[in-house]
N, CA, C and O atoms as a DFTB+ gen file, in Angstrom:
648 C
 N C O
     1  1      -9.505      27.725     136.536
     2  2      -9.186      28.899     135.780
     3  2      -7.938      28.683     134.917
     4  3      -7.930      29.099     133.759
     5  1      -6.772      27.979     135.495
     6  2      -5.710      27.710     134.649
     7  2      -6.115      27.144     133.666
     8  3      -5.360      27.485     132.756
     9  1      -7.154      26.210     133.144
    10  2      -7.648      25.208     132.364
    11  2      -8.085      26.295     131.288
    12  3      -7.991      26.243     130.062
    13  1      -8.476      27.066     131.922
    14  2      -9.533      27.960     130.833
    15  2      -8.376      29.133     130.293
    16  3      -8.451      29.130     129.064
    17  1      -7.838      29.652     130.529
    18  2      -6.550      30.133     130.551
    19  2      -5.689      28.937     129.483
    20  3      -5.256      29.449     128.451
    21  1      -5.519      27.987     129.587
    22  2      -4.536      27.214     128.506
    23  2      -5.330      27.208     126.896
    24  3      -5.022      27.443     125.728
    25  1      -6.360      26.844     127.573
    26  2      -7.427      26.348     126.688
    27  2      -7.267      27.834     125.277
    28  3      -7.084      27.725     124.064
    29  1      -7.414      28.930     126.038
    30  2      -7.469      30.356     125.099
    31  2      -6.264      30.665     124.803
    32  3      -6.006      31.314     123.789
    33  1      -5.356      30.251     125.636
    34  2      -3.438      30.351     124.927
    35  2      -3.508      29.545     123.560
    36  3      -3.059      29.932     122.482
    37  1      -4.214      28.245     123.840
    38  2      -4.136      27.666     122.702
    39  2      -5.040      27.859     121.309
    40  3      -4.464      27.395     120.325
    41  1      -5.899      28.252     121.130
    42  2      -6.877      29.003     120.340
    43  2      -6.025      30.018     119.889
    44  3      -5.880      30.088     118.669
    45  1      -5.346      30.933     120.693
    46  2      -4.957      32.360     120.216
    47  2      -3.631      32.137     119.708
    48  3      -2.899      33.007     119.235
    49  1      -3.235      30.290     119.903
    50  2      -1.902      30.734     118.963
    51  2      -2.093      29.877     117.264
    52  3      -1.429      29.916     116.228
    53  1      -3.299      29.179     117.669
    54  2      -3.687      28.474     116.675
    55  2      -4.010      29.663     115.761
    56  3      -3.567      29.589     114.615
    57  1      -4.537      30.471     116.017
    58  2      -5.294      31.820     115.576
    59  2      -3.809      32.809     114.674
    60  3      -3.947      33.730     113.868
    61  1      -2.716      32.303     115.095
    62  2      -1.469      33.394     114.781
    63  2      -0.560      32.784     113.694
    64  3       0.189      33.329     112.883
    65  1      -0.911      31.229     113.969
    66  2      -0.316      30.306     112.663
    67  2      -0.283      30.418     111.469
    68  3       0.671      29.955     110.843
    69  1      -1.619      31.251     110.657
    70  2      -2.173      31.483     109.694
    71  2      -1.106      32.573     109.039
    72  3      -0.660      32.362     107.911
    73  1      -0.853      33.336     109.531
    74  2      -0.055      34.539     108.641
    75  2       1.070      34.341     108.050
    76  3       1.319      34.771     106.924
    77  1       1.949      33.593     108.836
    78  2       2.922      32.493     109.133
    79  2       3.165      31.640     107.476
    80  3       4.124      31.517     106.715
    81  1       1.848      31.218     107.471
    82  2       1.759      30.481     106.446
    83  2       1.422      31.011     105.308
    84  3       1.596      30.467     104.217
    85  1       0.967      32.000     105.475
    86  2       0.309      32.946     104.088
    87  2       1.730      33.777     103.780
    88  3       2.129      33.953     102.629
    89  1       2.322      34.183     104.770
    90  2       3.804      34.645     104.215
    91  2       4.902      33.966     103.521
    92  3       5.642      34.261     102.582
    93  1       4.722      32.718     104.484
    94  2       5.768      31.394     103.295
    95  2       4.939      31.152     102.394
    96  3       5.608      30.835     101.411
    97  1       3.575      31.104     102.080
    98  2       3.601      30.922     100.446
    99  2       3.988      31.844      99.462
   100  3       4.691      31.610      98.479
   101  1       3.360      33.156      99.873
   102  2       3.950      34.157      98.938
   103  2       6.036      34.385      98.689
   104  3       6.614      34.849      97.705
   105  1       6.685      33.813     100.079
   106  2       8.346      34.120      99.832
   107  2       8.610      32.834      98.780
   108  3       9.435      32.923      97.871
   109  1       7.775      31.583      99.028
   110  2       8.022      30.830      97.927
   111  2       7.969      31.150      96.536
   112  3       8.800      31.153      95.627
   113  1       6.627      31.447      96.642
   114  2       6.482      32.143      94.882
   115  2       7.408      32.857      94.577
   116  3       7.952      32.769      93.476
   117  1       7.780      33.732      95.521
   118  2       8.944      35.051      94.734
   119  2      10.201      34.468      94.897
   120  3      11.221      34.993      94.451
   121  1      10.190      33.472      95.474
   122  2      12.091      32.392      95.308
   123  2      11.806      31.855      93.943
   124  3      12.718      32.058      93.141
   125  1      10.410      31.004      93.329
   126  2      10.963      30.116      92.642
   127  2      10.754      31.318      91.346
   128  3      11.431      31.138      90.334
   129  1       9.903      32.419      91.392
   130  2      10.072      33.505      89.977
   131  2      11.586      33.816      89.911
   132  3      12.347      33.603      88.967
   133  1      11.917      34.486      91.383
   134  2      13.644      34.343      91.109
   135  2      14.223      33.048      91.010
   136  3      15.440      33.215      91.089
   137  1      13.992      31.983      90.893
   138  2      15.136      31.207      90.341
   139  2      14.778      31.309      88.829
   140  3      15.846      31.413      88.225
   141  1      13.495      31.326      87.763
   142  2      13.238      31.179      86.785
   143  2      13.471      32.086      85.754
   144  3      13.696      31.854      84.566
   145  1      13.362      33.565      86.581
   146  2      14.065      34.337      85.827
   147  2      15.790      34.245      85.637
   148  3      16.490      34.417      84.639
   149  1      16.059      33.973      86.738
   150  2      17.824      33.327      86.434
   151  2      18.138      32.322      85.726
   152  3      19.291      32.209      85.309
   153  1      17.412      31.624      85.520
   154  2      17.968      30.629      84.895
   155  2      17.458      30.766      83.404
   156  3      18.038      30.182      82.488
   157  1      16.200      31.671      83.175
   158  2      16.119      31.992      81.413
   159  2      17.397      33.333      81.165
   160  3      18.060      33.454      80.135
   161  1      17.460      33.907      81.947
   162  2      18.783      34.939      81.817
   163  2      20.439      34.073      81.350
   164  3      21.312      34.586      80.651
   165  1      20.479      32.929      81.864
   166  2      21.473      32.221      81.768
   167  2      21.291      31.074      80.753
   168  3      22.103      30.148      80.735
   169  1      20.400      31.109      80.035
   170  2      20.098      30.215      78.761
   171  2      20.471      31.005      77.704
   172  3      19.738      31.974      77.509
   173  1      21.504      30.849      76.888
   174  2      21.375      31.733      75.455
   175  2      20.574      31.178      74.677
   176  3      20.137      30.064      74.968
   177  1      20.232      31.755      73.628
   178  2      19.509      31.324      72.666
   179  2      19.613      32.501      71.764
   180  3      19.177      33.647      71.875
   181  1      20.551      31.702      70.520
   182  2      21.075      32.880      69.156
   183  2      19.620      32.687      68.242
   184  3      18.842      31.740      68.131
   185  1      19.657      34.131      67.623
   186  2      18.634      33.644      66.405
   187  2      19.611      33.063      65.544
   188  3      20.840      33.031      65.473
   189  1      17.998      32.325      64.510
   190  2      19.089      31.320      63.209
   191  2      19.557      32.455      62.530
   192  3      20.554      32.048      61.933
   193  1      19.400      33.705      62.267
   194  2      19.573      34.955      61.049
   195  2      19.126      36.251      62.148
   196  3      18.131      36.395      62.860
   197  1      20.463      37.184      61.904
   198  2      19.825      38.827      62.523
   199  2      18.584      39.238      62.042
   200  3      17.780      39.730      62.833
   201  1      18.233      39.075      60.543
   202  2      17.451      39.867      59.651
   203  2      16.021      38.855      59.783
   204  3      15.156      38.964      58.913
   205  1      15.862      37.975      60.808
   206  2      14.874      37.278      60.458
   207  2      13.240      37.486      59.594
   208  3      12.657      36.774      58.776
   209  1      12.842      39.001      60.333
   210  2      12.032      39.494      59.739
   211  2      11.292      39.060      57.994
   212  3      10.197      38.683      57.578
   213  1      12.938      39.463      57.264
   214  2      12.796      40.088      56.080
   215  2      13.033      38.689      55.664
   216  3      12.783      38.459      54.481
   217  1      13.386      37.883      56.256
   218  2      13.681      36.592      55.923
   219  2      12.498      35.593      55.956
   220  3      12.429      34.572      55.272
   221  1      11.367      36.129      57.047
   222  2      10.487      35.565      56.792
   223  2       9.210      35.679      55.982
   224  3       8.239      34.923      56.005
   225  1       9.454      37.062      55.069
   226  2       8.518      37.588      54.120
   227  2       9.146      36.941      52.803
   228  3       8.537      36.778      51.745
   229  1      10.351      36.633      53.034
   230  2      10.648      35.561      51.622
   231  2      10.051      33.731      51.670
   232  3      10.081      32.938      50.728
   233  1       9.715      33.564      52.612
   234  2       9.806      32.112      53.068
   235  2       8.770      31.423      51.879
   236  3       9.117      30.314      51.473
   237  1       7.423      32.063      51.256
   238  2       6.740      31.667      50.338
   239  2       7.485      31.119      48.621
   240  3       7.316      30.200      47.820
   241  1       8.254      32.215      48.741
   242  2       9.397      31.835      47.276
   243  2      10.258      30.707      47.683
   244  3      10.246      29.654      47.045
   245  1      10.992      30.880      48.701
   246  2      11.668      29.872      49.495
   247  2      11.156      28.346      49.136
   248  3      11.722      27.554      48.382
   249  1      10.227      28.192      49.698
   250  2       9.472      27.134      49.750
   251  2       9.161      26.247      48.058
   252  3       9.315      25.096      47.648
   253  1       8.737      27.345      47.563
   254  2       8.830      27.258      46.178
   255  2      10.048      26.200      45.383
   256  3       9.995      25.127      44.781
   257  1      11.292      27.313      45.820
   258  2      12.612      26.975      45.188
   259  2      12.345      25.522      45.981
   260  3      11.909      24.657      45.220
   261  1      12.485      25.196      47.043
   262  2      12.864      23.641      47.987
   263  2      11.852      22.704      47.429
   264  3      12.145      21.513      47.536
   265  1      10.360      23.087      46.674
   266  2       9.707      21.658      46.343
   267  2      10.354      21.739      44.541
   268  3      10.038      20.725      43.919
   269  1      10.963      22.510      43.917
   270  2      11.586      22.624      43.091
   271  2      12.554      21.605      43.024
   272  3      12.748      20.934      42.010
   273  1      13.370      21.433      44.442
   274  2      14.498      20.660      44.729
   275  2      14.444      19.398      45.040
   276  3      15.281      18.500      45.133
   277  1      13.334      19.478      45.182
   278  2      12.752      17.652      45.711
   279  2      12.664      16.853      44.322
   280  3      13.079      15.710      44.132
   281  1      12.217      17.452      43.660
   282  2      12.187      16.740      42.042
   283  2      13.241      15.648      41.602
   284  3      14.407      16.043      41.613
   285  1      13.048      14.489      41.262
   286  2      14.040      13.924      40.962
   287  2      15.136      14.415      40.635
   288  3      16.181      14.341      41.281
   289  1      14.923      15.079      39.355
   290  2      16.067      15.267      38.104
   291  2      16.955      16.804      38.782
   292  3      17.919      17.331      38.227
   293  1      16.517      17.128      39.672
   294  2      17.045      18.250      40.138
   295  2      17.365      17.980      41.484
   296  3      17.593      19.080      41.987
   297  1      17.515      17.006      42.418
   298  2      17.811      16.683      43.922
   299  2      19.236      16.306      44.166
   300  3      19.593      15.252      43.641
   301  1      19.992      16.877      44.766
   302  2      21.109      16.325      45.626
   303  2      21.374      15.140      46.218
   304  3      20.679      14.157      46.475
   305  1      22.489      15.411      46.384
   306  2      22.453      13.675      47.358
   307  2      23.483      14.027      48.455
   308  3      24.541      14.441      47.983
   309  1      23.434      13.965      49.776
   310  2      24.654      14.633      50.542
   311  2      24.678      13.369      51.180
   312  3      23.713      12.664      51.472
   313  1      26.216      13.100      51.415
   314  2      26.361      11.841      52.213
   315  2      27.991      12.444      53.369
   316  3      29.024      13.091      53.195
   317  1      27.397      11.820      54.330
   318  2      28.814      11.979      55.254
   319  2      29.514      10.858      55.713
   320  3      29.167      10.039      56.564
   321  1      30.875      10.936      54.833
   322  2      31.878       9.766      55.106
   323  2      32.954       9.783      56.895
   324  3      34.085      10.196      57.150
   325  1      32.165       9.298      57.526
   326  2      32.916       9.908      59.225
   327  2      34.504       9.265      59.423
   328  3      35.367       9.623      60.224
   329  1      34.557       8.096      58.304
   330  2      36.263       7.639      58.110
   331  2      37.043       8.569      57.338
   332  3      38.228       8.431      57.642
   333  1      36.941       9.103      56.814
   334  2      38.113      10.334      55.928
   335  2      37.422      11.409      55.988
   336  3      37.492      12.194      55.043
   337  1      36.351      11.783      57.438
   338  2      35.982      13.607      57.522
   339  2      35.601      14.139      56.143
   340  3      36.219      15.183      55.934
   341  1      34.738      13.770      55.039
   342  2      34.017      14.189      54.653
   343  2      32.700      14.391      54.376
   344  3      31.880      13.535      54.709
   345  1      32.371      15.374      53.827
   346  2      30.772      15.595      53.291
   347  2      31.335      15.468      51.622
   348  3      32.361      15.798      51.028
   349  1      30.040      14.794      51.257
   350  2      30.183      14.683      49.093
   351  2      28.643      15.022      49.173
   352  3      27.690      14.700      49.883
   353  1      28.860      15.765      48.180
   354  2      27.220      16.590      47.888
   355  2      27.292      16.138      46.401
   356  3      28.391      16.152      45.847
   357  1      26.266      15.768      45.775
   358  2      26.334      15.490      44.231
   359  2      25.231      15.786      44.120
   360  3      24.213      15.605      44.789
   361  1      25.696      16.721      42.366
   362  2      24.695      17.426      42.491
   363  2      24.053      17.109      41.057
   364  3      24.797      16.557      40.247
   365  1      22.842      17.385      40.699
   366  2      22.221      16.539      39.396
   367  2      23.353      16.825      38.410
   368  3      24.242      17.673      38.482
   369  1      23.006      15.564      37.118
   370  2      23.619      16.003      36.531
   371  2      22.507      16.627      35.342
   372  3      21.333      16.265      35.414
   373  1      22.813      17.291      34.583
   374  2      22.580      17.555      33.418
   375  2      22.422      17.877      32.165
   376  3      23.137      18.854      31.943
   377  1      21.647      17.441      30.897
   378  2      22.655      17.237      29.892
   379  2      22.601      18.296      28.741
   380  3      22.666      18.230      27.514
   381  1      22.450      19.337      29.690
   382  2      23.302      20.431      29.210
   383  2      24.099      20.890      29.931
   384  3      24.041      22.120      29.926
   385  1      24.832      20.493      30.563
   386  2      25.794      20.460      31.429
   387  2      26.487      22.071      31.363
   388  3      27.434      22.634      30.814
   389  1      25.170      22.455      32.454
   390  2      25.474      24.093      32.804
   391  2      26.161      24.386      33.848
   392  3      25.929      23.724      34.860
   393  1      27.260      25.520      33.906
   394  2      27.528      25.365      35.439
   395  2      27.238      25.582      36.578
   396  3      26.930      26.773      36.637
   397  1      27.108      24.886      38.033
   398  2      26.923      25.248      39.378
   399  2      27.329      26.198      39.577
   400  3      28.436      26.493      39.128
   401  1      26.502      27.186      40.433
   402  2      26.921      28.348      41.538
   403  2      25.902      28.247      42.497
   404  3      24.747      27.861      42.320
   405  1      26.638      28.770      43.905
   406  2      25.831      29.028      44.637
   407  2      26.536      28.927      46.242
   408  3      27.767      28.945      46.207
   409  1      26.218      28.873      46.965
   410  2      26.462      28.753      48.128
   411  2      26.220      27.403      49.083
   412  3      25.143      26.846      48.869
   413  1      27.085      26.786      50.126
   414  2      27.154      25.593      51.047
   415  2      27.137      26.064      52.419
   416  3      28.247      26.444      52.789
   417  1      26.179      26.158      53.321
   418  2      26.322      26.652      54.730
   419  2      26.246      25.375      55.687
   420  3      25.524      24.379      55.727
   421  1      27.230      25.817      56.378
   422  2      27.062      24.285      57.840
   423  2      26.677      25.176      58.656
   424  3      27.327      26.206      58.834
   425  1      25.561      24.911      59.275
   426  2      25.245      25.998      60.203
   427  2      25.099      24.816      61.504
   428  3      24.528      23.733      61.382
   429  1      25.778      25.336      62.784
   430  2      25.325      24.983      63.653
   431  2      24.100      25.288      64.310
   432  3      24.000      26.499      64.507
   433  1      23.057      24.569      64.753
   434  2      22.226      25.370      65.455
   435  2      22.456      25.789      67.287
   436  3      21.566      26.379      67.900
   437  1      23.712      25.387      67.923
   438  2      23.435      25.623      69.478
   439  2      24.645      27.052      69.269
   440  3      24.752      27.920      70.135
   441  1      25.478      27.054      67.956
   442  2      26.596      28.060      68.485
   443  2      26.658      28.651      67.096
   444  3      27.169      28.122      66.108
   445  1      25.951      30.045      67.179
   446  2      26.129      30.778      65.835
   447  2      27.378      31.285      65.543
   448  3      27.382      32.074      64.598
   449  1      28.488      31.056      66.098
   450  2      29.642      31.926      65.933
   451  2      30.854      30.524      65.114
   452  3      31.909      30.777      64.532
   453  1      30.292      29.217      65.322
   454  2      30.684      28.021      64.716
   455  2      30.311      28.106      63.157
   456  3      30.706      27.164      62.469
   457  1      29.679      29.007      62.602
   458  2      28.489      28.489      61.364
   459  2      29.819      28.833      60.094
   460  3      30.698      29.658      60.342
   461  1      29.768      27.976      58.606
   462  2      30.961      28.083      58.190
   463  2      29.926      28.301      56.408
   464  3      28.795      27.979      56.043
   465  1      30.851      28.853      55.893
   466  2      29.960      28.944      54.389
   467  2      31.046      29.013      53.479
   468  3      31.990      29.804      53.476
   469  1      30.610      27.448      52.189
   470  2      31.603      27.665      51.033
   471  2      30.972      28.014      50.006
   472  3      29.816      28.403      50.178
   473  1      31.437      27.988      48.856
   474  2      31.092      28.410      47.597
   475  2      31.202      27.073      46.805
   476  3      32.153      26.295      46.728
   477  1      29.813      27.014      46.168
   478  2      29.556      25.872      45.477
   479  2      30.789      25.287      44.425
   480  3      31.052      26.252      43.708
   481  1      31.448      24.408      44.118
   482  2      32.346      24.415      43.646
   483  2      32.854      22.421      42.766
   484  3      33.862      21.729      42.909
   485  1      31.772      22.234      42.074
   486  2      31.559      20.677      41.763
   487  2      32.808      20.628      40.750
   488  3      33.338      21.488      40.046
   489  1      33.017      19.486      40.935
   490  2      33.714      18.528      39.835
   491  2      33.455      18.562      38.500
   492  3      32.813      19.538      38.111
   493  1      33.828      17.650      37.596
   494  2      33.403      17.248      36.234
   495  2      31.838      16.845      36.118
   496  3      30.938      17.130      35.328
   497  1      31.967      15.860      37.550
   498  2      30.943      14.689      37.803
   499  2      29.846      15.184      38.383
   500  3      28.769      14.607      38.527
   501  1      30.279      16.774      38.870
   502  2      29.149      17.421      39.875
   503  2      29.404      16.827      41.011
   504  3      28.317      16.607      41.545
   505  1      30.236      16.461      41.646
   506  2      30.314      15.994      42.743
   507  2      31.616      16.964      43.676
   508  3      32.768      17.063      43.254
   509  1      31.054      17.705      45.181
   510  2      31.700      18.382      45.655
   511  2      32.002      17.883      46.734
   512  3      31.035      17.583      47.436
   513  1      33.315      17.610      47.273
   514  2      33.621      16.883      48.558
   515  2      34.440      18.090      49.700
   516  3      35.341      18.859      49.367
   517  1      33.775      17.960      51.189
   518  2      34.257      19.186      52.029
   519  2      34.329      18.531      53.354
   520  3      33.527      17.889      54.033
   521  1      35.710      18.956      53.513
   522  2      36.400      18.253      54.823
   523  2      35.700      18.602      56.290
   524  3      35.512      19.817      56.225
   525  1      35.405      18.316      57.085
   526  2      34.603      18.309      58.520
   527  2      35.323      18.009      59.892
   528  3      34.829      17.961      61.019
   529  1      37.207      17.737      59.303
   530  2      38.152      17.828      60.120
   531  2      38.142      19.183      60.952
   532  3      38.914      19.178      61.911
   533  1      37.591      20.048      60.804
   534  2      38.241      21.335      61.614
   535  2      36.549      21.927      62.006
   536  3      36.256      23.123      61.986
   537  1      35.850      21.131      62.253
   538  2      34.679      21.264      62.657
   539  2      34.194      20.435      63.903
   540  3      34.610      19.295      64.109
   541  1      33.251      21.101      64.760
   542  2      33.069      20.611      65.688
   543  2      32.584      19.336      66.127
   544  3      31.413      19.578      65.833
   545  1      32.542      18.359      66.518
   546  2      31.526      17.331      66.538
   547  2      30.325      17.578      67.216
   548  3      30.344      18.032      68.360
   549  1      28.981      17.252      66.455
   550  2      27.525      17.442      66.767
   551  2      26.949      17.630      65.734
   552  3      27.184      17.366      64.555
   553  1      26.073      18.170      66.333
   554  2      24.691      18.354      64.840
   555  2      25.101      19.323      64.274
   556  3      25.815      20.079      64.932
   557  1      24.821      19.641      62.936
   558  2      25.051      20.617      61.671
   559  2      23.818      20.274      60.772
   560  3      23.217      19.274      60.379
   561  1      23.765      21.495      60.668
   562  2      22.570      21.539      59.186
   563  2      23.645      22.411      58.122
   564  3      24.326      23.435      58.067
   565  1      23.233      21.128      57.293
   566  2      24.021      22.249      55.997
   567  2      23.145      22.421      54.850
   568  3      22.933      21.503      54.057
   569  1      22.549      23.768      54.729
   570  2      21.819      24.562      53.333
   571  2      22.956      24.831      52.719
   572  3      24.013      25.431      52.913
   573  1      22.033      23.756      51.352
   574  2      23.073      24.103      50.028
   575  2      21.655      24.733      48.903
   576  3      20.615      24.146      48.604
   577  1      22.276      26.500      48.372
   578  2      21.585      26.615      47.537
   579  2      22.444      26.909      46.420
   580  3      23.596      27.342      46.439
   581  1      21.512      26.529      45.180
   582  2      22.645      26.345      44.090
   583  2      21.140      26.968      42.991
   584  3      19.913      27.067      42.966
   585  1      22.700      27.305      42.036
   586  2      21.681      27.832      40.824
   587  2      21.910      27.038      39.626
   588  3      23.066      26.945      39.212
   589  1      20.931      26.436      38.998
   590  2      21.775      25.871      37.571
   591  2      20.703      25.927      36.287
   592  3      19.560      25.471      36.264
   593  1      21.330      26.535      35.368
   594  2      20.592      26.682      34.015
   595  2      19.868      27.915      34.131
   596  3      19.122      28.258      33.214
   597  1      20.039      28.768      35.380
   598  2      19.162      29.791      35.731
   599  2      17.784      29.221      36.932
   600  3      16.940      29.936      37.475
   601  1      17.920      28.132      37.021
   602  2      16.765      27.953      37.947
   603  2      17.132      28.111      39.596
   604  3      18.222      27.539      39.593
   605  1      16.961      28.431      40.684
   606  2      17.410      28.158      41.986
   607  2      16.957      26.989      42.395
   608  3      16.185      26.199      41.852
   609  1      17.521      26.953      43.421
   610  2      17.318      25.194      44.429
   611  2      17.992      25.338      45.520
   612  3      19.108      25.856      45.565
   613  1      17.244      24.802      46.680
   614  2      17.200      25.109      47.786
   615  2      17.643      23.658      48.293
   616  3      17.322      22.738      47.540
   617  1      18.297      23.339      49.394
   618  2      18.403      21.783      50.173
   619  2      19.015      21.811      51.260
   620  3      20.208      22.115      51.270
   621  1      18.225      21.451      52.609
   622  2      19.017      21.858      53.874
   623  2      18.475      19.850      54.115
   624  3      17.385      19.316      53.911
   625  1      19.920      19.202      54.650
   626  2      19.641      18.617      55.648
   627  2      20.217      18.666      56.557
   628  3      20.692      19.788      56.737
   629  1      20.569      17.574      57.708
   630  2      21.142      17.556      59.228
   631  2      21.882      16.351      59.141
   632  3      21.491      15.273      58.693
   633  1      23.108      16.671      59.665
   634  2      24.145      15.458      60.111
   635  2      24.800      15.640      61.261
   636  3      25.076      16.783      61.629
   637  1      25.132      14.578      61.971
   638  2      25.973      14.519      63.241
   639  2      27.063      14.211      62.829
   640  3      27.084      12.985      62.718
   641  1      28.442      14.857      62.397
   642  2      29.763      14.978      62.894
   643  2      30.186      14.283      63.806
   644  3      29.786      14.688      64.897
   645  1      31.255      12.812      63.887
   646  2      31.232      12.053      64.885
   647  2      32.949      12.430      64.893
   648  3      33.684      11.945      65.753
């Protein structure tokens, strides 16, 4: 009788294991949702622009102006000198030698509160040089849009700041 007696102790606890286990899977799931929601809570992520919206109902003209800018006779040239902290942007020349306006943005992309904007401002030669001493080291995108003769032009590239 003891035999038969162990025999059903053991069945009936084999039998109790199950819930056991169906409860640690479900406390798992709800640990690792709480760790995932904590840890996207603790990721910032700035937009590139507040107004993105309205920014993205322009993007067709946009696009426009930037294969505008690709054109030879109308393309930039941005170079970054990392021995004397500058950027030189040169900008076409041409021979009606109209003047530049427009705007220079370094935008960081990890820290929107870093982002810096000058006013287009060339040489004789068209050539505009801007110091990167008081800037962070890392990646920067700098959109330069400029207007000349009345036409716009668009030009964003990316440099690492060393």
């Amino acid at each position: 009788m003891d035999a038969r007696m162990t025999d059903m102790k053991k069945k009936n606890l084999e039998y109790y294991f199950w819930p056991w286990g169906l409860v640690a899977v479900i406390v798992l799931f709800v640990l690792a949702l709480l760790i995932s929601l904590f840890a996207s809570t603790m990721n910032r992520s700035d937009l590139v622009t507040e107004y993105y919206y309205a920014e993205g109902i322009e993007y067709q003209a946009k696009m426009e102006v930037m294969e505008a800018s690709l054109l030879p006779e109308n393309a930039i040239s941005l170079r970054y000198d990392s021995g004397q902290e500058l950027v030189h942007i040169q900008f076409p020349a041409r021979a009606d030698s109209a003047p530049v306006e427009g705007t220079i943005k370094f935008f960081r992309p990890s820290q929107a509160t870093l982002d810096r904007e000058f006013s287009v401002n060339p040489d004789s030669s068209g050539l505009q040089s801007i110091s990167t001493s008081e800037l962070i080291r890392g990646n920067w995108r700098i959109q330069v849009s400029w207007t000349l003769s009345g036409q716009e032009f668009y030009s964003e590239q990316s440099i690492v700041i060393e």
